[in-house]
C-alpha positions as a Python dict, from the first residue, in 0.01 Angstrom:
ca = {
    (1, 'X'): (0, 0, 0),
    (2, 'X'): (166, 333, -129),
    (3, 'X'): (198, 670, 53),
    (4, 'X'): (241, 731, 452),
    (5, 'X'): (57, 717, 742),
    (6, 'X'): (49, 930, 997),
    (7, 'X'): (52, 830, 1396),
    (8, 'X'): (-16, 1065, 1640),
    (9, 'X'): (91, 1007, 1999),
    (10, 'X'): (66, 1159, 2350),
    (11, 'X'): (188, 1462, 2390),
    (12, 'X'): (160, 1604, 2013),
    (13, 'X'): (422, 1389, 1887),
    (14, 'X'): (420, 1346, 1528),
    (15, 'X'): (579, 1157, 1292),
    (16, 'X'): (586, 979, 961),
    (17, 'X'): (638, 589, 914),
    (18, 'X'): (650, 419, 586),
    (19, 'X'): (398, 141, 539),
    (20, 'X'): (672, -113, 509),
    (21, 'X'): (829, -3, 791),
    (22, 'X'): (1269, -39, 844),
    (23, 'X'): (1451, -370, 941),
    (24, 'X'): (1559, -410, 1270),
    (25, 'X'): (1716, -651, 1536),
    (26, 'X'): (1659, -447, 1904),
    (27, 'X'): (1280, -462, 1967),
    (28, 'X'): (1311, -172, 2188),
    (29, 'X'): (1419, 40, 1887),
    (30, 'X'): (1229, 158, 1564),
    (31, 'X'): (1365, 304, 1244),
    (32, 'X'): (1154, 561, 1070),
    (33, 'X'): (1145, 845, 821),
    (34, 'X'): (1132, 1211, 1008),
    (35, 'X'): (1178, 1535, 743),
    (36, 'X'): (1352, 1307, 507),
    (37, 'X'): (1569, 1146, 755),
    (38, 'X'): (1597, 798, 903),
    (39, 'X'): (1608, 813, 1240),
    (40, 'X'): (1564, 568, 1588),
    (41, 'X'): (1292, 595, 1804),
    (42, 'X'): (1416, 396, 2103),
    (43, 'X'): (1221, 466, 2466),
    (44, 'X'): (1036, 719, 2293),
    (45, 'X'): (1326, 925, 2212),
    (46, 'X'): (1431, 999, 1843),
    (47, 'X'): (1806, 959, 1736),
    (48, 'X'): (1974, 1052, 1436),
    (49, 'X'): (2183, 777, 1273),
    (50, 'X'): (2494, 795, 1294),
    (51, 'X'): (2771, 666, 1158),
    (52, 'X'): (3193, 629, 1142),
    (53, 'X'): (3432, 441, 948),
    (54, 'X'): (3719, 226, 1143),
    (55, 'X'): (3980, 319, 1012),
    (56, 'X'): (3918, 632, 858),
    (57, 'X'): (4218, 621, 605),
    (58, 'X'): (4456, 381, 461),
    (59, 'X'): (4823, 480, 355),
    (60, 'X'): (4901, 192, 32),
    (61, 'X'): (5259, 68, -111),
    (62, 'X'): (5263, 71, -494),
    (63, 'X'): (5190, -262, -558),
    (64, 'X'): (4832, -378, -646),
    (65, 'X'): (4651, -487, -340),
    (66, 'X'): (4360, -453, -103),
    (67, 'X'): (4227, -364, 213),
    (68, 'X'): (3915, -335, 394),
    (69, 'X'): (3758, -70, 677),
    (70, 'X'): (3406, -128, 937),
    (71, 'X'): (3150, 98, 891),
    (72, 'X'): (2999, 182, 1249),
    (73, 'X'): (2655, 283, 1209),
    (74, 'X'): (2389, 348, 1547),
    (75, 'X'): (2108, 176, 1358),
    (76, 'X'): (2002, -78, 1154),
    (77, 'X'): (1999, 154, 821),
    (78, 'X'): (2080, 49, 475),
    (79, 'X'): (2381, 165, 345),
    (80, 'X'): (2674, 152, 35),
    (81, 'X'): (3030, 173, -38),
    (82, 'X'): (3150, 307, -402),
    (83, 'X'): (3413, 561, -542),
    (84, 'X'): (3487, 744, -846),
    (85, 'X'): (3837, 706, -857),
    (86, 'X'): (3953, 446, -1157),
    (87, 'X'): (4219, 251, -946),
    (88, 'X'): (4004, 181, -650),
    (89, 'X'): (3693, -125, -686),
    (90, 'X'): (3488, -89, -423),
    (91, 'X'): (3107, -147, -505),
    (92, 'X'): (2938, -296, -163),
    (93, 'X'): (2605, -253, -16),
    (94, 'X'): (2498, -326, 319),
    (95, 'X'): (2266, -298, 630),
    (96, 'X'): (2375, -156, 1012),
    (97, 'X'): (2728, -282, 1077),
    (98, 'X'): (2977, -471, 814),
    (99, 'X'): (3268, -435, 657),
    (100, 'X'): (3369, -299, 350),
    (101, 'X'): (3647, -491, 108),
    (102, 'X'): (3832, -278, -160),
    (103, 'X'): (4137, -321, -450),
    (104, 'X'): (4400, -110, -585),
    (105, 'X'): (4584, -130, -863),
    (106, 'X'): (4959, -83, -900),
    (107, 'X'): (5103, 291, -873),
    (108, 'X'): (5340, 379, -1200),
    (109, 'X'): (5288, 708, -1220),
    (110, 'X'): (5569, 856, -1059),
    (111, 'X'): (5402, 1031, -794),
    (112, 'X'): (5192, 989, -497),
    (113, 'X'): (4795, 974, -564),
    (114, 'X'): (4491, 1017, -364),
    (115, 'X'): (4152, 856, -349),
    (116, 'X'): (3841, 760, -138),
    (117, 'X'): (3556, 517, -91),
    (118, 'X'): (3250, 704, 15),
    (119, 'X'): (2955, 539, 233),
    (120, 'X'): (2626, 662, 191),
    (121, 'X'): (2214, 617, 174),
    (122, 'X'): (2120, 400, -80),
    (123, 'X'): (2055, 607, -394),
    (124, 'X'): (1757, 815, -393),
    (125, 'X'): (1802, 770, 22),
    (126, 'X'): (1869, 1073, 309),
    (127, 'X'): (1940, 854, 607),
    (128, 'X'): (2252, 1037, 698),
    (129, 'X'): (2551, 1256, 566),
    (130, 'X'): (2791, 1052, 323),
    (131, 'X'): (3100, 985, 477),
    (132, 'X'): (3463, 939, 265),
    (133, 'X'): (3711, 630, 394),
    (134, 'X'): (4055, 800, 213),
    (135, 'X'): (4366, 588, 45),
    (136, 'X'): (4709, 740, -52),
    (137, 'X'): (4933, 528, -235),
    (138, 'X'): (5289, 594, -337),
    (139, 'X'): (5459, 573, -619),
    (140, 'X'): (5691, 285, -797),
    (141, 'X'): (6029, 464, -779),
    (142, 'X'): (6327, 510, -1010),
    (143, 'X'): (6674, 628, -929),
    (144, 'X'): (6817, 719, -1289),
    (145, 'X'): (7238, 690, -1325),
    (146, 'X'): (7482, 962, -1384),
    (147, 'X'): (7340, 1129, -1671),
    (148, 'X'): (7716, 1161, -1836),
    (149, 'X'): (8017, 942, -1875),
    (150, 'X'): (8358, 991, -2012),
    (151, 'X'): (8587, 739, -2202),
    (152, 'X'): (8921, 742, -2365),
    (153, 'X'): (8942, 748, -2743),
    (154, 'X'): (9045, 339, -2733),
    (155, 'X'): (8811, 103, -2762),
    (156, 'X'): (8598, -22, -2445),
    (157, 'X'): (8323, -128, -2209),
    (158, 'X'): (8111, -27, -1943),
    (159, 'X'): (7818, -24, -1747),
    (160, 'X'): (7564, 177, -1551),
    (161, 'X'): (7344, 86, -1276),
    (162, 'X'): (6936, 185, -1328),
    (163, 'X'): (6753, 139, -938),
    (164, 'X'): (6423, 91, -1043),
    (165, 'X'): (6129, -47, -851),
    (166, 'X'): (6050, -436, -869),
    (167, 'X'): (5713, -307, -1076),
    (168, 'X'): (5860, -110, -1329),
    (169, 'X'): (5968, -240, -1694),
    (170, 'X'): (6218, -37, -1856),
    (171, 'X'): (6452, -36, -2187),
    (172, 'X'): (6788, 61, -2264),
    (173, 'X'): (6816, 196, -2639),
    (174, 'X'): (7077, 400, -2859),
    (175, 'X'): (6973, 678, -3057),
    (176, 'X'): (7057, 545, -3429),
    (177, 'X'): (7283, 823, -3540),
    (178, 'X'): (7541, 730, -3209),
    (179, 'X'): (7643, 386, -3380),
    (180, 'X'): (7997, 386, -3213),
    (181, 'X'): (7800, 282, -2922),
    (182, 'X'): (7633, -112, -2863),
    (183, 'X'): (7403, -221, -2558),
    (184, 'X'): (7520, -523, -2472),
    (185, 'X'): (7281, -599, -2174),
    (186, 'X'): (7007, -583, -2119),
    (187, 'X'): (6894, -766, -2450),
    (188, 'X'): (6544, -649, -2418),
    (189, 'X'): (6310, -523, -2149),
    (190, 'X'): (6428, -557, -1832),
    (191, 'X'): (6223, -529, -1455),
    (192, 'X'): (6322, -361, -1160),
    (193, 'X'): (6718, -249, -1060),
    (194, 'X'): (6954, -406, -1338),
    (195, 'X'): (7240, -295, -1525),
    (196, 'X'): (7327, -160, -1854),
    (197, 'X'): (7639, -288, -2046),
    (198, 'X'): (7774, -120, -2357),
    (199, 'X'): (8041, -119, -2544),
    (200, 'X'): (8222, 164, -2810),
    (201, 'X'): (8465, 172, -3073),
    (202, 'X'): (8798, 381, -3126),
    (203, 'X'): (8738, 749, -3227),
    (204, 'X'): (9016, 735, -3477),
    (205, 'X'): (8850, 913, -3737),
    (206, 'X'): (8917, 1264, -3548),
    (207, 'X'): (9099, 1434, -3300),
    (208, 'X'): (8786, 1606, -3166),
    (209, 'X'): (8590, 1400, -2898),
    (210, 'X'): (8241, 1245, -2999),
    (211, 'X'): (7973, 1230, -2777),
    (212, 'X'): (7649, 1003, -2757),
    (213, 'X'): (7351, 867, -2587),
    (214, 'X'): (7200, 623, -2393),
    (215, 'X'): (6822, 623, -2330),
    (216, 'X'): (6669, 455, -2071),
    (217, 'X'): (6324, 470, -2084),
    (218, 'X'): (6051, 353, -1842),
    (219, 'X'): (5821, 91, -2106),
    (220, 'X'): (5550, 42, -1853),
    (221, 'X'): (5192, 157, -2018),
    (222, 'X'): (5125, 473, -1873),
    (223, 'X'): (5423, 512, -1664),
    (224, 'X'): (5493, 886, -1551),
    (225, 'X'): (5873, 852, -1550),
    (226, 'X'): (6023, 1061, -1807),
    (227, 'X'): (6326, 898, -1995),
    (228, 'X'): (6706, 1000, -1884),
    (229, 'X'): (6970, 1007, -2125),
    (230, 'X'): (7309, 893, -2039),
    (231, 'X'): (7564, 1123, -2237),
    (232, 'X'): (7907, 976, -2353),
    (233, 'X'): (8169, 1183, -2430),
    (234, 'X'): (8478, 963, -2596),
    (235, 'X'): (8818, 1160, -2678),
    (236, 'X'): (8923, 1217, -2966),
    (237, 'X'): (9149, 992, -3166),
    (238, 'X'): (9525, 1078, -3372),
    (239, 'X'): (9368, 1235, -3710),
}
């Protein structure tokens, strides 16, 4: 049966209850609608609900994972969990007290983010003020090399050290106009802190040093690192 019906009770009290009427586990407590509200009449009193989240906040590594956080709500009220923020899932409903289970994905941006789960009334509902559970996560990190080397004009080898987060991909490359210079290792994409071998010819062709490049780029899809060139700077040679 649609609409409401109105009660009226000693002492001009006055209130609205929906025919259906509000779940509930304490018999000495009801749950109604007052000006839009949902509120507990319990001993003839009326109570706002209220409600809290435990913990309020979660600080993340930059790994994918999870986590959870207890809403603490006074009544019996109906309730859900969602968020707007792309690398957060959390889509949860729920009724009085529970828990609330969530996901992040991995961090590669290169700097710290911020996001938040936010409990509230069921859509279309006013049974108390939404309330935000917020996550920081950090970012993968990368600790480029010296951005410049110099050699002697002989021939050679070295290597350079890239301290990269366990989550990140990255590639060594040579710009194809430096062809004195040859990556030796890492063959292909490499993960997390590795080295980079190379090797370069004689400058005998002039007695004015050369110089060239070493990329290394972070290859992880929509990674925030920006690429770092290693400059080498070989003598020159006996014209």
């Amino acid at each position: 049966m649609g609409g409401w019906c109105c009660f009226f009770a000693f002492f001009t009290t006055f209130v609205f209850v929906e025919p259906a009427g509000l779940a509930h586990t304490n018999p000495s407590r009801e749950y109604i609608r007052l000006g839009g509200r949902v509120v507990a009449i319990e001993n003839g009193s009326v109570a706002p609900v209220e409600v809290s989240l435990t913990p309020a906040s979660a600080s993340l590594s930059a790994p994918a994972g999870s986590g959870s956080f207890s809403v603490v709500i006074t009544a019996n009220a109906p309730w859900r969990a969602s968020t707007t923020d792309s690398w957060i899932s959390a889509n949860q409903t729920g009724t009085g007290p529970g828990t609330v289970t969530f996901t992040v994905q991995a961090n590669l941006t290169g700097a710290a983010r911020t996001g938040k789960i936010t409990v509230s009334p069921p859509v279309g509902g006013t049974g108390f003020a939404p309330i935000d559970f917020g996550i920081t996560q950090v970012s993968a990190s990368v600790s480029w090399p010296p951005q410049s080397a110099n050699v002697a004009s002989a021939a050679g080898t070295a290597s350079l050290t890239v301290s990269v987060d366990p989550l990140v991909q990255w590639v060594a490359t040579v710009a194809p106009v430096d062809n004195f210079i040859t990556v030796t290792s890492p063959a292909g994409t490499a993960t997390g802190t590795g080295a980079v071998a190379y090797s370069y010819t004689a400058n005998t062709a002039s007695s004015q040093p050369r110089t060239g490049k070493i990329p290394d780029r972070a290859a992880w899809r929509g990674h925030g690192f920006a690429p770092v060139d290693l400059t080498l700077t070989q003598d020159g040679g006996t014209a």
